[in-house]
Structures are given as C-alpha cells and as structure tokens.
C-alpha positions in Angstrom: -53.8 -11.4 2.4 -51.6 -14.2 4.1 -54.8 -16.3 5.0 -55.9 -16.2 1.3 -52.3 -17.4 -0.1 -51.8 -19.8 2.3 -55.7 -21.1 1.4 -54.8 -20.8 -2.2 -51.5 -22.8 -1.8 -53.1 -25.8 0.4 -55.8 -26.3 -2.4 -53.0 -26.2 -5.1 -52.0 -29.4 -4.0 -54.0 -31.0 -6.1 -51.6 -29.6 -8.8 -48.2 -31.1 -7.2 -46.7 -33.1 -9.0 -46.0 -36.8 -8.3 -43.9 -38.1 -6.0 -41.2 -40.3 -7.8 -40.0 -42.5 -5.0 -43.8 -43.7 -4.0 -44.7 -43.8 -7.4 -41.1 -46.9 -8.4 -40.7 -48.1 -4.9 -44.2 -47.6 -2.9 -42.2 -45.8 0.1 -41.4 -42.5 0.6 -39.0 -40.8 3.5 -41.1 -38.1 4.2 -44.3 -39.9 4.5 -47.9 -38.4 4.6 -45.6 -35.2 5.1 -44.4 -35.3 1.7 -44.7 -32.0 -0.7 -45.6 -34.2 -3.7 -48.5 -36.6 -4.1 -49.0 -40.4 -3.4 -51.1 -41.8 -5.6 -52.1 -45.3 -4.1 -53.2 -47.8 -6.7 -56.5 -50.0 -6.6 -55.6 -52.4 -8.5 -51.9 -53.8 -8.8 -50.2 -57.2 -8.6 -48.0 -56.2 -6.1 -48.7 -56.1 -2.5 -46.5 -54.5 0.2 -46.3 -55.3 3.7 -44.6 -52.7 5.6 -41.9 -53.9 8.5 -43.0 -57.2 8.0 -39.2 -59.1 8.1 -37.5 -58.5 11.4 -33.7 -57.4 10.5 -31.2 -59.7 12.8 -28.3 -57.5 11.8 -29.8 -54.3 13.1 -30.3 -56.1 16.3 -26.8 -57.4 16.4 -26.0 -53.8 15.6 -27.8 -52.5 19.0 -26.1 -54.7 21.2 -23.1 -54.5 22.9 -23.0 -58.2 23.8 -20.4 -60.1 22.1 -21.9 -63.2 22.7 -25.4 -61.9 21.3 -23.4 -61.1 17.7 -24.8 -63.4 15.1 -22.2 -64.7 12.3 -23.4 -64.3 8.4 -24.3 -67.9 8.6 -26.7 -67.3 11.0 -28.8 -64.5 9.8 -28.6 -66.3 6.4 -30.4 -69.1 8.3 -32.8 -66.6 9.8 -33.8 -65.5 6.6 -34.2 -68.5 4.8 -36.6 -69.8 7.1 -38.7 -66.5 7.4 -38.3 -66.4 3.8 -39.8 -70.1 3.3 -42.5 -69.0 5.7 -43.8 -66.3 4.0 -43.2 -68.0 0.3 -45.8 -70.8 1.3 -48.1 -68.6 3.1 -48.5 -66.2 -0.2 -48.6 -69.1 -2.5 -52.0 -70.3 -0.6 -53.7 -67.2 -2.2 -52.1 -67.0 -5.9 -49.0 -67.6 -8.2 -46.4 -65.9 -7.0 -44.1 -63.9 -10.0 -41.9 -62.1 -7.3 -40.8 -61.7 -3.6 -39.0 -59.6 -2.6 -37.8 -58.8 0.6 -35.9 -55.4 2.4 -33.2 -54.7 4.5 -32.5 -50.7 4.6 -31.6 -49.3 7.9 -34.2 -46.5 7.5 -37.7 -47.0 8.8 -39.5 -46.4 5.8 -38.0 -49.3 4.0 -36.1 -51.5 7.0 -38.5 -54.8 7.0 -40.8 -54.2 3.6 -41.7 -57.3 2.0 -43.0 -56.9 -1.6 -45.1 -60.2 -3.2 -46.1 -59.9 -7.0 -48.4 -61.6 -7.8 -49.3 -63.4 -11.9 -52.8 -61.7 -11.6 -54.1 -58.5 -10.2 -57.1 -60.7 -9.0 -54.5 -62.8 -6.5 -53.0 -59.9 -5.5 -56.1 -58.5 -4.4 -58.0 -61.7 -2.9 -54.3 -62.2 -1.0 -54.5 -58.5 0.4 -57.9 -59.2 2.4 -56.7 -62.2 4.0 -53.7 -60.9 5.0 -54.8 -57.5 6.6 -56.6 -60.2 8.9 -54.0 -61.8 10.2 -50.8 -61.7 12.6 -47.3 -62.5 12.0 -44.9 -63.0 14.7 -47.1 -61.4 17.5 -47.7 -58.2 15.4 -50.8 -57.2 13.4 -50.1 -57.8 9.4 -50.8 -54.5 7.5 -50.6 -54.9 3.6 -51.3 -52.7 1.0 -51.6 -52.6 -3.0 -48.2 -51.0 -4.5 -47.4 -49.2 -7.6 -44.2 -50.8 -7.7 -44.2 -53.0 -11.2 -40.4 -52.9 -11.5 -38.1 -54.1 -8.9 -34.4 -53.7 -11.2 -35.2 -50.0 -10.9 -36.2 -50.0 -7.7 -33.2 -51.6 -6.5 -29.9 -50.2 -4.9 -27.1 -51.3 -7.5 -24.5 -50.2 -5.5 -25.7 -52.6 -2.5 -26.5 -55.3 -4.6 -22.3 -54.9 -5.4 -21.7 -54.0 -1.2 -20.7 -50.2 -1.8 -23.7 -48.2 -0.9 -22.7 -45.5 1.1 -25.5 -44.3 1.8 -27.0 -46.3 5.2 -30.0 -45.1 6.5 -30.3 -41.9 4.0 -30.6 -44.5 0.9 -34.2 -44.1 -0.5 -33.6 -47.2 -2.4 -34.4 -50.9 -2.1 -31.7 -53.1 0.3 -32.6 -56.6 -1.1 -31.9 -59.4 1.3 -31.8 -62.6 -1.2 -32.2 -66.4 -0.2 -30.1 -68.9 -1.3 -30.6 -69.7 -4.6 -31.1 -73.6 -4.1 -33.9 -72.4 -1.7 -35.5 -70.0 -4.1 -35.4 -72.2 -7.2 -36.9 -75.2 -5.0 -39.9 -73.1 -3.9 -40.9 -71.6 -7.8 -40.6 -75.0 -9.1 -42.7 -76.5 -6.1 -45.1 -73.7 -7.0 -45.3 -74.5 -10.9 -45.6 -78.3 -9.7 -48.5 -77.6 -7.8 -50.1 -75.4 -10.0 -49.6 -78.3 -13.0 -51.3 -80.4 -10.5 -54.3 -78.6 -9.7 -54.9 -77.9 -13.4 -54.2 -81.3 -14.7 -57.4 -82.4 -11.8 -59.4 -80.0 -13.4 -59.2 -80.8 -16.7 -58.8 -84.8 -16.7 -62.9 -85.6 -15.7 -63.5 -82.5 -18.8 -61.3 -84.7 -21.2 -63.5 -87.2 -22.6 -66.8 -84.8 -23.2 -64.7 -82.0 -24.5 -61.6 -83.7 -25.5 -61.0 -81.1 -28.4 -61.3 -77.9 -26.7 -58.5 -79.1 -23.4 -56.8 -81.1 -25.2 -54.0 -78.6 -26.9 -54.0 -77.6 -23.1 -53.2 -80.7 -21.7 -50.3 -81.4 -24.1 -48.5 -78.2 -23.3 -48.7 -79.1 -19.5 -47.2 -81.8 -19.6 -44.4 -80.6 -22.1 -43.5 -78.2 -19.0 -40.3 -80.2 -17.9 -41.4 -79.1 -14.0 -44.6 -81.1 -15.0 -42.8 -84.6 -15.8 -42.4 -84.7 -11.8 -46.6 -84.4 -11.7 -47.2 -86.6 -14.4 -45.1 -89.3 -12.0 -46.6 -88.6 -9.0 -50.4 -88.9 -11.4 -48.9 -92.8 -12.7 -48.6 -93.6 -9.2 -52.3 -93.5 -9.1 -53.7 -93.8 -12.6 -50.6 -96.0 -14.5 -50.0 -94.2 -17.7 -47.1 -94.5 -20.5 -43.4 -92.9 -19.6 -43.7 -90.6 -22.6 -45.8 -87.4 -23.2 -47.3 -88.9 -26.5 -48.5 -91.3 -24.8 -49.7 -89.7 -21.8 -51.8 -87.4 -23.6 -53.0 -90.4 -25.9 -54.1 -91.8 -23.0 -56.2 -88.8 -21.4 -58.1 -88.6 -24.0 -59.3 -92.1 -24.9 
C-alpha cells in the first residue's frame, strides 16, 4: 500500500504547482530539490550566468587580515571594471536592455549576472557563445531565464541598506556601477548601433531612397546619433544640420 502511494505521489508531480521564486528571479534555494516545479524557458531575452561576478566583500569577510580588508572605494573599483568587462563582451552579440548584476551572500544568488537582451534572437545567439567560453579561469555556464522583471525581483529593503535578512534573503542583492560609467556604456552602445545601421543603409539610399529614407531621418534625430553623424563628416563632409544631412544622403 505504501509503495503504491508513494508511486502515486512521485507521478503527481507533474501537478505541483509552480515555483514562484524560479519562475520572477530564475533561482531557487532549494534547487533541483525543490517541491514545486521549474519551468525553464526556451526562449527569453534574458540570460543568466550563475556565480559569474566574484564578491570582494565576501572575501574581505573571510579574512582575518587587516591589511587584506578592502575600503568601499576599492570594491567599487573592482566592480566597475568587471562590470565594463562583461558590458562590452555582451554587447558583441546584441543590444543590451539590462544588466544586472548580484551580490547575495547565499549561493544560489551570490555572483548571478543577468543580461537582457532587445531581442529574444540576441539572447539566444549570445547564450551559445558564451557556454563556450571561460571567464576568469572558470568555465562560463549561461542559461535562458524567465526573469522579465527585475523591480520585482529586487530586494527593496537592500536597495535602502536594511535587509535583514543576509544569506536567508531569496531576493535579488543588486551591486550597481557608477552611474557616469553606466550611462557612458548605453550611450556607446546606441552610438554604435546608429553607426552600423547608418553603413547599411547609406549604399541602399539612392536605389531605394523612398523606402530608408523616413529611417534615416529618425536616426539621425536620435541626439546620441549627432556624435555619429560627426564622426561620418569626418569622412564624407556633410551639412552641420539634420535637414541637410538627410538632404544630402539622398541626392
């Protein structure tokens, strides 16, 4: 009788209900162990890679060095520059919308770096390459995420420094950049995307002016693409102004 229950429970799992962690923040405490089911996505714009960002201040933690103790200032630095690394790196395969990166105490968070992607397509083309590579003398492992919402995955009260919680916090720790940092490296990425879709559509302009040329006009109306359209006059001299610009392209 206890054999056929127990059989009868295992195959009800495919009744359970969802887990809610997995399902807003693509972690979950308890794992493969959980009593509730994962349902992993295939397809999603986000991408997580678990442990990827190596915590300074859990290190510092460990130690009982006082000279080993980094200052704020320091693992601010740290951070930046991994931060910068892994911003450029992403943005080889795909616009980035999102980084974000974690720094709970518990293992299931401590580390996770989330990149969303514009397109589902990126995110996807981005996940191949990077389950091929190495970061920092460890094997990358990345995985498609259900997470499409990071405010509610977040940890308000960390974001204000009074979680409690520590390690039993199931919610996401957000390390942030500087701002100056982050702003430069979304703006780089619009100015490089203006780029590489103004060279695609300047040799289409004079056969099919009509059909780009509404395109064309609202690219360089994009205030981050005035600093493309200088760097383009430095090779092809055009007019200062975007009516003439675009009068120009399609002569």
């Amino acid at each position: 009788m206890n054999r056929q229950y127990n059989n009868n429970n295992y195959q009800s799992r495919d009744n359970l209900v969802t887990c809610a962690f997995y399902n807003k923040i693509g972690a979950c405490r308890h794992g493969e162990k959980c009593s509730k089911k994962h349902i992993k996505p295939t397809t999603s714009r986000t991408l997580l890679l678990s442990n990827l960002y190596q915590n300074p201040k859990l290190k510092t933690a460990t130690t009982d060095d006082a000279e080993d103790e980094l200052t704020p200032k320091q693992i601010q630095e740290i951070f930046d520059q991994f931060y910068r690394d892994i911003f450029v790196h992403f943005a080889t395969t795909g616009e980035i919308s999102q980084l974000v990166v974690c720094e709970n105490e518990n293992n299931h968070l401590n580390g996770n770096v989330y990149v969303r992607y514009k397109s589902e397509t990126d995110a996807s083309e981005s996940m191949k390459q990077l389950n091929s590579e190495w970061f920092n003398g460890r094997p990358v492992h990345c995985e498609l995420s259900p997470v499409d919402s990071f405010s509610e995955a977040n940890c308000r009260a960390y974001e204000t420094d009074v979680c409690s919680r520590g390690e039993h916090c199931n919610y996401m720790h957000v390390r942030k950049p500087t701002k100056k940092l982050a702003d430069d490296l979304f703006k780089a990425q619009e100015k490089t995307r203006l780029l590489k879709r103004m060279q695609e559509l300047i040799p289409k302009i004079k056969p099919e002016k009509e059909e780009h040329k509404n395109e064309v006009a609202s690219l360089l109306s994009n205030p981050i693409a005035q600093h493309a359209v200088a760097e383009y006059q430095e090779k092809e001299p055009l007019e200062s102004t975007t009516t003439s610009v675009v009068s120009q392209l399609f002569d």
